[in-house]
C-alpha positions as CSV (number, residue, x, y, z in Angstrom):
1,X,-66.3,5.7,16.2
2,X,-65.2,6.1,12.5
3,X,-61.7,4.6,11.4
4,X,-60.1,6.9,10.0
5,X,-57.3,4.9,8.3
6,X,-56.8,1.1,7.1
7,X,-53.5,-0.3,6.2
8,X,-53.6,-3.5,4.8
9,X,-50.9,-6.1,4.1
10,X,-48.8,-3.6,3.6
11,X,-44.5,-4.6,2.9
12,X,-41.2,-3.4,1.8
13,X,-38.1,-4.4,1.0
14,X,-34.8,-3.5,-0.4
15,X,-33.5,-6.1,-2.3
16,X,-33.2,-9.3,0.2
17,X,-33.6,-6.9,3.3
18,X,-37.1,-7.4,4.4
19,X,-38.4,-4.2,6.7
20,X,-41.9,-5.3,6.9
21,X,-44.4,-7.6,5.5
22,X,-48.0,-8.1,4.8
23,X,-48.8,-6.0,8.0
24,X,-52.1,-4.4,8.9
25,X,-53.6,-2.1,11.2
26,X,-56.0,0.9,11.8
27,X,-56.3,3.9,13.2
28,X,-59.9,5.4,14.5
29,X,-61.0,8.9,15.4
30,X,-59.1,10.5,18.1
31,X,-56.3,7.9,18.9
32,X,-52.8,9.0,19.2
33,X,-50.2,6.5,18.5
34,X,-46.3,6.4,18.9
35,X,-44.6,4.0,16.4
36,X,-41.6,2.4,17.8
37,X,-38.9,-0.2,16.2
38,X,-35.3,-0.1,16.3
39,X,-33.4,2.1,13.5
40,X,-33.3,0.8,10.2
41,X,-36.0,-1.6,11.0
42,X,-39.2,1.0,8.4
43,X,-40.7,3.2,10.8
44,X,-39.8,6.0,8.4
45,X,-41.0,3.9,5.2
46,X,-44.5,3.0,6.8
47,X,-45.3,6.5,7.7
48,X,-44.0,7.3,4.1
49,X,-46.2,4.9,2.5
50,X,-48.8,6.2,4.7
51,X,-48.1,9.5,3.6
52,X,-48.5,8.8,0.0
53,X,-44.8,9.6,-0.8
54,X,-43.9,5.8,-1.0
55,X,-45.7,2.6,-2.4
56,X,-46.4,-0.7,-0.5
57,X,-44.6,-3.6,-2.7
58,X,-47.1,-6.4,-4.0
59,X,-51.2,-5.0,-3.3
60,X,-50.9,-3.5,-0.4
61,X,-53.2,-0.5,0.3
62,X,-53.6,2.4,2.0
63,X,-56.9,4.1,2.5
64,X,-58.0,7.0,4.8
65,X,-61.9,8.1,5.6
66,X,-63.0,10.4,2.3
67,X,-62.5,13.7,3.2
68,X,-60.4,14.0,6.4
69,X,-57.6,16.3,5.8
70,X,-54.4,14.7,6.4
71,X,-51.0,16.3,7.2
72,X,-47.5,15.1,7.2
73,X,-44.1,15.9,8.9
74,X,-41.2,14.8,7.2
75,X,-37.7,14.2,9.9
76,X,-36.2,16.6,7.9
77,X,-36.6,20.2,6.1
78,X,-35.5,20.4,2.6
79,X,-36.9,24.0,1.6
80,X,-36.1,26.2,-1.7
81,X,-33.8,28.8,0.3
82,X,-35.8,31.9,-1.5
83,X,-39.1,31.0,-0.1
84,X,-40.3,32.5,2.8
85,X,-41.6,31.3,5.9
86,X,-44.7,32.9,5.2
87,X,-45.2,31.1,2.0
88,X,-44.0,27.7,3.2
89,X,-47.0,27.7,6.0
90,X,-49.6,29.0,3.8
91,X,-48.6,25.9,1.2
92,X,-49.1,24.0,4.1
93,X,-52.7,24.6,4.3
94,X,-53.5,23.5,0.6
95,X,-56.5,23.8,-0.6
96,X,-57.6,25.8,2.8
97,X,-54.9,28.6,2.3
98,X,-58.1,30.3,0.7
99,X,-59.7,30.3,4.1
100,X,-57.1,31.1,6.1
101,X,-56.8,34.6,7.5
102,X,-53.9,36.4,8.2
103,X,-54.0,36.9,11.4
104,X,-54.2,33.2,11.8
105,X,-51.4,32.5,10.1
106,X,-49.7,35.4,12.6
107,X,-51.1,33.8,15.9
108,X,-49.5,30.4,14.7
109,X,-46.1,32.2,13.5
110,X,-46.1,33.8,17.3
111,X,-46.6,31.2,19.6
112,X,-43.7,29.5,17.2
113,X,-41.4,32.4,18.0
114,X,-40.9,32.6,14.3
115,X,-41.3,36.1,14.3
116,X,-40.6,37.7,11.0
117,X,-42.8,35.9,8.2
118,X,-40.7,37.1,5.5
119,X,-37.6,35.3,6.3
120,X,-36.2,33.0,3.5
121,X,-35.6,29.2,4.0
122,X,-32.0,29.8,3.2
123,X,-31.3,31.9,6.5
124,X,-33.0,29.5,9.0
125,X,-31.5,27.2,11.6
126,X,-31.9,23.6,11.4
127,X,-34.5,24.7,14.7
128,X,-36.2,27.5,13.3
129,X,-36.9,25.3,10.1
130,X,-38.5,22.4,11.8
131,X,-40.5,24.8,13.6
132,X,-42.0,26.5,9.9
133,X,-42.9,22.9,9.0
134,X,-44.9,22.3,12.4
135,X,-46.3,25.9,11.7
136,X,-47.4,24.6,8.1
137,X,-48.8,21.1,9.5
138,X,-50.9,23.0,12.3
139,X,-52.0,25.8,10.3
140,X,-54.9,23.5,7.9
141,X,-56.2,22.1,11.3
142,X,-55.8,18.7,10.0
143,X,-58.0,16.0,11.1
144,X,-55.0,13.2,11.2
145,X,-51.3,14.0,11.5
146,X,-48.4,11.7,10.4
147,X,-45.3,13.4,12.6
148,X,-42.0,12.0,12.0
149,X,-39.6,12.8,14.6
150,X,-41.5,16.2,15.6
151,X,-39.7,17.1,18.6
152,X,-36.1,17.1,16.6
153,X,-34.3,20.3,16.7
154,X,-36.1,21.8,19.1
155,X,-35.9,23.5,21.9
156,X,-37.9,23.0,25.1
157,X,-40.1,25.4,25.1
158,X,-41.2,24.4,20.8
159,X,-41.4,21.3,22.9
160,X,-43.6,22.3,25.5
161,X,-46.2,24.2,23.2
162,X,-46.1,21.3,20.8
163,X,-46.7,18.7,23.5
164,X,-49.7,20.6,25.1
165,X,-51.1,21.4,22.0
166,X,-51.7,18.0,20.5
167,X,-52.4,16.7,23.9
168,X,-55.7,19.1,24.1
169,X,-56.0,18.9,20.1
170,X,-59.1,16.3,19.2
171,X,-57.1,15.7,16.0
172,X,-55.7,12.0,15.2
173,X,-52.2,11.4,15.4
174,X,-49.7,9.0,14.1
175,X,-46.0,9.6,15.3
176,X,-42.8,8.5,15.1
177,X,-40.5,10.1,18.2
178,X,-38.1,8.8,21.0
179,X,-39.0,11.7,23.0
180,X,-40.4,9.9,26.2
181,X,-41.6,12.1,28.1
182,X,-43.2,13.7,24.9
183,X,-44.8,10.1,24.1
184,X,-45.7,9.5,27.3
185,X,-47.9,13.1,27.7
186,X,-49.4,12.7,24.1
187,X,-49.9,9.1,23.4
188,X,-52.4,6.8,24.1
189,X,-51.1,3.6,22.3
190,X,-48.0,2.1,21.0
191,X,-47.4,0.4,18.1
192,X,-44.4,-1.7,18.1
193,X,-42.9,-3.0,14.4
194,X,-40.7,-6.0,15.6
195,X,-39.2,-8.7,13.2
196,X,-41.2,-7.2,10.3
197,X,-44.6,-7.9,12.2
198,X,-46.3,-5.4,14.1
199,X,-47.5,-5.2,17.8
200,X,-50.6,-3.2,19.6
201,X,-50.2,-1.6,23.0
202,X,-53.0,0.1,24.6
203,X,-51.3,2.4,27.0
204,X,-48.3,4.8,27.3
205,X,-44.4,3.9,27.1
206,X,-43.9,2.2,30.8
207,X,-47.0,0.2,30.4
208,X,-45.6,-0.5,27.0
209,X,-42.1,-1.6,28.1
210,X,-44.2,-4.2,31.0
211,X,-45.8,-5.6,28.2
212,X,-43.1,-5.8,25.2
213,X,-40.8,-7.5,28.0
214,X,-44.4,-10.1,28.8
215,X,-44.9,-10.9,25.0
216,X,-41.2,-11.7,24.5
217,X,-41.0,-14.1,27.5
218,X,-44.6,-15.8,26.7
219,X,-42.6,-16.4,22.9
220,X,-40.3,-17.9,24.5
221,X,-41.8,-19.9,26.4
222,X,-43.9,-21.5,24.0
223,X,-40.8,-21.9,22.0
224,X,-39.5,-24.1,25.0
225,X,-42.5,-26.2,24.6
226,X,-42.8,-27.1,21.6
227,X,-39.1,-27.6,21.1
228,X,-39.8,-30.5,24.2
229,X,-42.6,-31.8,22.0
230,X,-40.5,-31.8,19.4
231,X,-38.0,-33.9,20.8
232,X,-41.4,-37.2,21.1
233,X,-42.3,-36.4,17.6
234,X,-39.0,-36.6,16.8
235,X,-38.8,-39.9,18.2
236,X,-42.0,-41.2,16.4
237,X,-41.0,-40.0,13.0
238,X,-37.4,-42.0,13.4
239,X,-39.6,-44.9,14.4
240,X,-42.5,-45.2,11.7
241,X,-40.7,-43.4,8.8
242,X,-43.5,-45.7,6.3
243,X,-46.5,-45.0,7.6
244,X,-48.9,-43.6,5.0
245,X,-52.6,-43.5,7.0
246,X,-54.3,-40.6,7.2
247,X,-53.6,-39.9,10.5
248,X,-50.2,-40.3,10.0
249,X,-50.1,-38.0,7.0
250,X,-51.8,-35.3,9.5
251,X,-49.2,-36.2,12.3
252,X,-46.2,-35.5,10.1
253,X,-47.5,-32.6,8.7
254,X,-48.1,-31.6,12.1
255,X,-44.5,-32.6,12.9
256,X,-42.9,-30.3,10.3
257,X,-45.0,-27.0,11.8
258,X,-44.0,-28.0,14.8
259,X,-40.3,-28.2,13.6
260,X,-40.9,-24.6,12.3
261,X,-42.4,-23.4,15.7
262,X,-39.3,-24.5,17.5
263,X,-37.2,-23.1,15.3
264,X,-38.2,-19.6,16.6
265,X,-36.5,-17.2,19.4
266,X,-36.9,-13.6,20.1
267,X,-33.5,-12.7,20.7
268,X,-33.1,-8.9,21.5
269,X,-30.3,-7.6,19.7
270,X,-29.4,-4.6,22.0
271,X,-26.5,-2.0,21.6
272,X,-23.6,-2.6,24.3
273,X,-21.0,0.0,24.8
274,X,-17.9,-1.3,26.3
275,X,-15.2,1.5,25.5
276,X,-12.2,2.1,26.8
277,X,-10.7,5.3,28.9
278,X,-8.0,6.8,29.3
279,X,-6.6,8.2,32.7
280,X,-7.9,11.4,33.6
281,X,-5.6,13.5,35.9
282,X,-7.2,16.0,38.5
283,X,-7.1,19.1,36.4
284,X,-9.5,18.8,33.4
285,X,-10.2,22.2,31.9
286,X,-10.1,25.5,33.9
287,X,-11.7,28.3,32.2
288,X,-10.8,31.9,33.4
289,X,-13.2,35.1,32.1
290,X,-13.9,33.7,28.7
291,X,-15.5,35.4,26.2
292,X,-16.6,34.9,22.8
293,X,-18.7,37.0,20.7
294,X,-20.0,36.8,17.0
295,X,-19.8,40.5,15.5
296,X,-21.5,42.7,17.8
297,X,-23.4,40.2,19.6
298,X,-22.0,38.4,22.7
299,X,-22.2,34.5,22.7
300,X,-20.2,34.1,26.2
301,X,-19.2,36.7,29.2
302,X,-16.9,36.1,31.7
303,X,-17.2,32.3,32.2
304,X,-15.0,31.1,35.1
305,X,-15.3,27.6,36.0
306,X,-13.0,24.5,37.0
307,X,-14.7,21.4,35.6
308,X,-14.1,18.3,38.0
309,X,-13.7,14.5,37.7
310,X,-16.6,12.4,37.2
311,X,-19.0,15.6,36.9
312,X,-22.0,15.4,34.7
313,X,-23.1,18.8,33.5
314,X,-26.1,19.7,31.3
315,X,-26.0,22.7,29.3
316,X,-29.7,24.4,29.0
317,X,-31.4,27.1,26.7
318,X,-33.4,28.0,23.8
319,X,-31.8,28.1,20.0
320,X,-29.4,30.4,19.4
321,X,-28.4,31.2,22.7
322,X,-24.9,30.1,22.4
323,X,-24.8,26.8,23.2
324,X,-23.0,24.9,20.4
325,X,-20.6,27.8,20.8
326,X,-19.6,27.1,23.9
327,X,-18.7,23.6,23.2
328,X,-16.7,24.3,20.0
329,X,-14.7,26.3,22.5
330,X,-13.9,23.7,24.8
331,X,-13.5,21.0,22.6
332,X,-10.7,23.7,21.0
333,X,-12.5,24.0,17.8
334,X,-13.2,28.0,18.2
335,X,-10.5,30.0,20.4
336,X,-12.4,32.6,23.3
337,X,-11.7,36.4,21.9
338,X,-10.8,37.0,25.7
339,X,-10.2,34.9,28.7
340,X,-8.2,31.6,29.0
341,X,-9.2,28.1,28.8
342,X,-6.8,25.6,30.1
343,X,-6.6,21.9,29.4
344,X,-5.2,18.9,31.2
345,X,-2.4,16.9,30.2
346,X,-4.0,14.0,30.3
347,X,-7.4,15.3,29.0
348,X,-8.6,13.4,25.9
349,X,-11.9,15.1,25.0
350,X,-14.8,12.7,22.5
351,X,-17.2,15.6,21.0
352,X,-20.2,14.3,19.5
353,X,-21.4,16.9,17.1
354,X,-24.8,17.8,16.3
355,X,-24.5,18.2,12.8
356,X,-22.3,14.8,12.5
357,X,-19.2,14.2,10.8
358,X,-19.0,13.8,6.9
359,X,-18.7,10.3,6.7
360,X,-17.5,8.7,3.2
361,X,-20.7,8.1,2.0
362,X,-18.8,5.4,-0.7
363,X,-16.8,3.6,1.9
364,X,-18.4,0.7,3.8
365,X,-18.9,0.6,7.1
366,X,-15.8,-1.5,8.1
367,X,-13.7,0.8,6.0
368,X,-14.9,3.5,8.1
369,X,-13.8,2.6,11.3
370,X,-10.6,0.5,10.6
371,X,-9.2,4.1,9.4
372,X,-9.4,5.2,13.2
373,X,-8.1,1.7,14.2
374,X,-8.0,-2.5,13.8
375,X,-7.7,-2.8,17.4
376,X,-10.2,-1.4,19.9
377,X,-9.6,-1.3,24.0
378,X,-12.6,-2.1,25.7
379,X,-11.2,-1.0,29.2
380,X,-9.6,-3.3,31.9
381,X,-6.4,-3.9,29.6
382,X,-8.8,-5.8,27.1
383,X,-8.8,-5.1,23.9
384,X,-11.1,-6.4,20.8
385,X,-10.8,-6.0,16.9
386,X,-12.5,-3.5,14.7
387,X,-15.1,-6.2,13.7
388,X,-15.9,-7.5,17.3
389,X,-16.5,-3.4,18.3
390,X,-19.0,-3.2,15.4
391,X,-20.9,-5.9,16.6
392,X,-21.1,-4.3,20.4
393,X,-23.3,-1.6,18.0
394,X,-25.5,-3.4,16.2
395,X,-23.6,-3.6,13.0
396,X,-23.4,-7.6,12.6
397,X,-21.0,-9.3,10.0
398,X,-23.5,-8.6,7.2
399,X,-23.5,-4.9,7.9
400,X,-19.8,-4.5,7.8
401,X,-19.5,-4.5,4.0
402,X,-22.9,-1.9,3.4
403,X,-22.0,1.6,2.3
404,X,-22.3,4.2,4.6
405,X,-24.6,6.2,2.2
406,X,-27.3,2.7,2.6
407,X,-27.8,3.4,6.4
408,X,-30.6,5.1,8.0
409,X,-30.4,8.0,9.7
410,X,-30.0,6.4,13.4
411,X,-28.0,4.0,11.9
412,X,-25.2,6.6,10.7
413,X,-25.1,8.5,14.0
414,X,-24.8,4.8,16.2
415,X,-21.5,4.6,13.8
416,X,-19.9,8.6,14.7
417,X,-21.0,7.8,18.1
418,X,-18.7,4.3,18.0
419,X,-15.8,6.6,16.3
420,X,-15.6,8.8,19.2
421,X,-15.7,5.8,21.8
422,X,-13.0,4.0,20.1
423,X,-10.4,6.6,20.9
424,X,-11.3,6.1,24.4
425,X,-12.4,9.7,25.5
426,X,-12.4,10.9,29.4
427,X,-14.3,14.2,28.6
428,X,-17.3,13.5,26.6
429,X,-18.7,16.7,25.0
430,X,-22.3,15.6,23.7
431,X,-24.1,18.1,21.3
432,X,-27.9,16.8,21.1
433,X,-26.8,12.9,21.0
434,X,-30.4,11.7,20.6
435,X,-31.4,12.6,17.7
436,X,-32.2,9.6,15.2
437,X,-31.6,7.4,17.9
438,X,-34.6,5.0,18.7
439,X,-35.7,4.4,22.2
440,X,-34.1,0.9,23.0
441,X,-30.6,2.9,21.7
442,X,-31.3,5.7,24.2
443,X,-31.7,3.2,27.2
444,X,-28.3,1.9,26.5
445,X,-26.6,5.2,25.9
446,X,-28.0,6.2,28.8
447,X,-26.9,3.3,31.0
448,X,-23.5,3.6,30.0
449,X,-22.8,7.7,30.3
450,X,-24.7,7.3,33.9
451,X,-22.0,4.9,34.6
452,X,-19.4,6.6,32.8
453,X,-16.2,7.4,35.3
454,X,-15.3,10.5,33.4
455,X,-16.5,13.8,32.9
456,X,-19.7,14.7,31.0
457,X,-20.8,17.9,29.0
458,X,-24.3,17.3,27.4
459,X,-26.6,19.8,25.6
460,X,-30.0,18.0,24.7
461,X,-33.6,19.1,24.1
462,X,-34.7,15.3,25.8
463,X,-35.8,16.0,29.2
464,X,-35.6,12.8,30.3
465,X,-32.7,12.0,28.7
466,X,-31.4,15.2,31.1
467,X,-33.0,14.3,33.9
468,X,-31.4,10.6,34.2
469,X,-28.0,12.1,33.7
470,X,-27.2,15.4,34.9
471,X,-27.8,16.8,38.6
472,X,-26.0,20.0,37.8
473,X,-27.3,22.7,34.6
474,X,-25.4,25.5,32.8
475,X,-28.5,27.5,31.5
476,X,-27.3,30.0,28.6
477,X,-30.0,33.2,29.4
478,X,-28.9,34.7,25.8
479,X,-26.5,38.0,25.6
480,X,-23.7,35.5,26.9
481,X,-25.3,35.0,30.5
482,X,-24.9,31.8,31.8
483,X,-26.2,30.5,35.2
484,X,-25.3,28.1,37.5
485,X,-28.0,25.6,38.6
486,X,-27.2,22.7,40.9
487,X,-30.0,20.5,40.5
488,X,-32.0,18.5,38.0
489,X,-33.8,19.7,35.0
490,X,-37.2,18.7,36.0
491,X,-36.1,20.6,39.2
492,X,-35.4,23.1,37.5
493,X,-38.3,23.7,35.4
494,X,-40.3,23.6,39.0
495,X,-38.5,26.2,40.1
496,X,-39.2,28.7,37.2
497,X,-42.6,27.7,37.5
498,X,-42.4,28.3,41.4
499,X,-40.6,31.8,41.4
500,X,-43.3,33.0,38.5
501,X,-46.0,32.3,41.1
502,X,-44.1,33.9,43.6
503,X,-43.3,36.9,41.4
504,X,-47.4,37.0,40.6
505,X,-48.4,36.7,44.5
506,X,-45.9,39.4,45.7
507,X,-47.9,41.6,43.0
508,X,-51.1,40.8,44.1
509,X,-50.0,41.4,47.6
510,X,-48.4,44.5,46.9
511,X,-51.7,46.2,45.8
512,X,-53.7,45.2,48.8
513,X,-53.9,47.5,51.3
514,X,-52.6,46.2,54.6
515,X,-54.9,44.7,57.1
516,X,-55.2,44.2,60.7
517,X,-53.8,40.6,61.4
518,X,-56.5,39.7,63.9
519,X,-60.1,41.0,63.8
520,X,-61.5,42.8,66.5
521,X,-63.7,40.4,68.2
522,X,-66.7,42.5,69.0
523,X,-66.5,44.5,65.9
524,X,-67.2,43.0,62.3
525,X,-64.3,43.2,60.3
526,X,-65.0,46.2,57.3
527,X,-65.3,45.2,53.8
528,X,-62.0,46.6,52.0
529,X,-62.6,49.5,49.4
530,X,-61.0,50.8,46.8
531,X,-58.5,53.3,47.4
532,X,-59.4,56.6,44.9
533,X,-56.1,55.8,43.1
534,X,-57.5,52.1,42.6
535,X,-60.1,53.7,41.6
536,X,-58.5,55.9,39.1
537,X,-56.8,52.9,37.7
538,X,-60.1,50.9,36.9
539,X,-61.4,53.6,35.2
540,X,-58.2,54.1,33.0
541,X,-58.2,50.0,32.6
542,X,-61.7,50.2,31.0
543,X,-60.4,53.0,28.9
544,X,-57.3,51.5,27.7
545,X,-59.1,47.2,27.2
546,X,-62.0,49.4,25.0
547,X,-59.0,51.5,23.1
548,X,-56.8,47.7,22.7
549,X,-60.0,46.1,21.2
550,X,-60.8,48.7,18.6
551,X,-57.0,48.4,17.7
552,X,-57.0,44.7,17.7
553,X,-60.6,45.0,15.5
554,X,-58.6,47.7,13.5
555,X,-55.6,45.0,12.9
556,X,-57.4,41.9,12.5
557,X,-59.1,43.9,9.7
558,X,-56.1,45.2,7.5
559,X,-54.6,41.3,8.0
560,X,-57.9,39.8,6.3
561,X,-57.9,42.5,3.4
562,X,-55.3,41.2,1.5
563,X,-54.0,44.8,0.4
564,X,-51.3,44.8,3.0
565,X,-47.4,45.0,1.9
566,X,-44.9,42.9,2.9
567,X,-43.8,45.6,5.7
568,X,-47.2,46.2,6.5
569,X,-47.7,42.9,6.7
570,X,-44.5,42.0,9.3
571,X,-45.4,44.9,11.5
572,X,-49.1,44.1,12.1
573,X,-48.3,40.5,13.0
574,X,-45.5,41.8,15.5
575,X,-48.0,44.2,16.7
576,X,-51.2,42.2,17.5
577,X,-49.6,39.5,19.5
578,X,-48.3,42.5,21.5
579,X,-51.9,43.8,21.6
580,X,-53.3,40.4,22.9
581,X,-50.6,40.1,25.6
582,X,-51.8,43.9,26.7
583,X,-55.2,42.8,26.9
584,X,-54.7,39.8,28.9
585,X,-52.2,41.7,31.4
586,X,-55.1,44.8,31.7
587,X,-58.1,42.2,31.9
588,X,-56.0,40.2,34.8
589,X,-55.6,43.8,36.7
590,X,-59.2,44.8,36.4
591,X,-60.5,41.5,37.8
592,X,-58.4,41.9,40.5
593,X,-59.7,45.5,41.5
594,X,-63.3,44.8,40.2
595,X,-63.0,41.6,42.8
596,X,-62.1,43.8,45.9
597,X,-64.7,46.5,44.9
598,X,-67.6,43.8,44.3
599,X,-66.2,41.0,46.6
């Protein structure tokens, strides 16, 4: 098995802050690894380094096998807004765009739902551009992808097709995500980046966690033992403090690395949330036949529902559906063009927004939150300073003084998220919470909302993240439908899957001809023949598959000529995915038929 990248003593650091140093590692053929480590700890500078849009300090070196292409996924999408999505995936393929056909390029765009080619950067959602840039990093067929933070931004079903397709891919992967389920269905090995040294994990997340917590404890422990031989060396150094033999020499030397050793502990700095709330009455918000529409196009239709204490809701649905929307308007931020929403008095609602707050990226961290407040409750009449609550999140004594525009990007949404807890919400509106947030963050966060006495509005693309929380769904169906689903999402997701089967067998069933429920006993029971309008229909089916190949021939052959215009262009890639779906549907039908005819 070839290797297709070595990393050796690779480091960073910005100015005394250490991220990483002198560590090594390799990748071979077909592995798929997640990288995990804390925020603000270098997962994003190794994979940049790796990438080639970084540099190791000292002579560290990167080097991948000659002639394996190689494509990266940066967390974020910074596009020129005239280019055009088209553009942006070809560039993606580099010195393949050449041998890329069109209606490649269309096939990739389509299972993306990015359906329009010709769209500029400028008009895309932060979704819709984070699906170009997989679109772009598929499209060359690389040999090894570097993915940071792939599953960002999108939606479930992006999710889904992303997840199946790297799983089946052969291609070698190197990612960055705190997507767990994701992770789990994708990945074959973990690498961990802990203290600035770097840990190997053959296995998926849960075997991953078993072993992290088994490699902490073993530290430890040899910690504890060598601190109690310490304590006899100790004792012989106070008593021969002249002694210059050899032996000696070795035994003090031995005495000082011991001293190190014992000197070590793995202490796992983990995020604690101990916020306050305030009292939340009975009545929370009641909403009566909202409505809210942008232009023509209807975001919410009579929406009537009476949120209750302690309820934890998540709120479901592809991009653009309306689901931001709908929390602006219960946070108060957007007012319903019809309906009524009524609020508590006692309501005091924390929205987490998914686009942030614009944080003062000049003011220091300290700054930041003693303009909300010096003092802090913590629940149970208690009450700690500013300081002490940036500590609960990981922002120790040396932190407090950094500028806001220094942290990472987990790091700066772990500070909104302590702003909004600080005011000691009892409605927590929670607009995709996890992004930037690395796994041992999520754990936490997840403890405390699960154990969170107040009420709980979540919209989140991380299924498990869902699934731990929320046993009851608002799924946004697009044209301001919104369903009610008691349940979980997993559960949910079955039951889709379940009623599509359903709809399929009561099809099949529906052009069988009924049959006797018992065969006769003397009699043999009479092979079933096509009816002459079954017939009919299998001859029009071979009519129709030969007329939607020529077509698809006739399409696939304007897309590779390169004469098409833009239109032209748009319209053929629209029209051959519908052609495909057509074939499929027809080919499906005539098996069926040719099966009872034959069978």
């Amino acid at each position: 098995m070839s290797s297709y990248l070595e990393v050796n003593n690779v480091s960073k650091s910005y100015g005394p802050r250490v991220l990483f140093d002198h560590i090594s590692f390799h990748i071979d053929e077909g592995d798929k690894i997640a990288l995990v480590a804390p925020n603000g700890t270098g997962k994003t500078s190794l994979l940049s380094i790796i990438a080639g849009r970084d540099s190791s300090d000292g002579d560290g070196s990167v080097h991948f096998l000659k002639d394996i292409r190689v494509a990266f996924l940066e967390q974020d999408q910074h596009y020129d807004p005239d280019r055009t999505i088209s553009d942006i995936v070809l560039a993606g393929a580099g010195d393949r765009a050449h041998e890329i056909q069109d209606y490649e390029v269309a096939s990739v765009l389509s299972r993306l739902r990015l359906d329009d080619p010709l769209r500029k950067a400028g008009t895309l959602s932060g979704g819709e551009a984070k699906r170009t840039a997989i679109a772009a990093v598929l499209i060359g067929k690389p040999d090894f992808l570097v993915l940071d933070e792939p599953t960002n931004h999108l939606d479930v079903d992006s999710i889904e097709f992303l997840e199946d397709y790297l799983s089946r891919s052969r291609c070698t992967l190197l990612m960055v995500t705190h997507d767990r389920y994701f992770l789990d269905r994708v990945c074959n090995q973990i690498l961990e980046l802990d203290g600035g040294k770097l840990y190997r994990y053959q296995g998926n997340y849960s075997y991953f966690l078993e072993k992290r917590q088994e490699r902490i404890a073993n530290f430890n422990a040899a910690t504890d033992r060598a601190r109690n031989l310490l304590r006899t060396e100790l004792d012989w150094m106070r008593r021969m403090p002249c002694a210059r033999g050899t032996k000696a020499k070795y035994r003090i030397d031995a005495f000082h690395e011991l001293k190190d050793r014992a000197g070590q502990h793995i202490e796992e700095k983990q995020l604690e949330i101990r916020a306050g709330m305030a009292r939340l009455g009975r009545k929370i918000i009641n909403c009566r036949g909202v409505g809210y529409s942008w232009g023509n196009l209807p975001v919410l239709k009579d929406f009537t529902y009476n949120f209750a204490p302690g309820e934890k809701i998540a709120v479901v649905g592809p991009n653009g559906v309306g689901k931001s929307t709908f929390m602006d308007l219960l946070a108060g931020v957007l007012e319903p063009s019809e309906g009524v929403i009524d609020r508590g008095e006692t309501l005091r609602i924390g929205y987490y927004r998914q686009e942030g707050i614009s944080l003062d990226g000049n003011k220091t961290v300290l700054e930041t939150v003693s303009e909300i407040a010096d003092v802090v409750s913590i629940g149970k009449g208690e009450t700690v300073s500013a300081m002490t609550f940036l500590n609960y999140f990981l922002f120790p004594p040396s932190m407090h003084r950094n500028r806001v525009a220094l942290l990472s990007g987990g790091e700066r949404r772990r500070l909104y998220l302590l702003t909004i807890l600080m005011r000691s919400p009892n409605f927590l509106i929670l607009d995709e919470p996890t992004n930037d947030l690395d796994l041992m963050t999520l754990n936490v966060l997840e403890e405390y909302l699960a154990g969170f006495s107040g009420s709980l509005l979540i919209v989140s693309h991380d299924r498990f993240f869902v699934d731990k929380l929320a046993d009851h769904l608002f799924i946004f169906e697009g044209e301001g439908k919104v369903k009610d689903f008691v349940g979980s999402y997993s559960g949910y997701r079955q039951y889709l899957k379940d009623r599509e089967e359903e709809r399929r067998a009561a099809s099949r069933e529906s052009r069988k001809d009924s049959r006797p429920a018992v065969a006769s006993a003397d009699k043999p029971e009479r092979k079933r023949r096509l009816t002459y309008k079954e017939k009919m229909e299998k001859e029009q089916l071979e009519k129709d598959l030969a007329s939607l190949g020529e077509e698809k021939s006739a399409i696939e052959g304007r897309l590779c000529s390169g004469t098409l215009t833009s239109e032209q262009l748009t319209a053929d890639s629209i029209r051959i995915g519908e052609v495909n779906d057509l074939i499929d549907s027809k080919e499906l039908r005539w098996l069926e038929l040719d099966e009872i005819e034959n069978g």
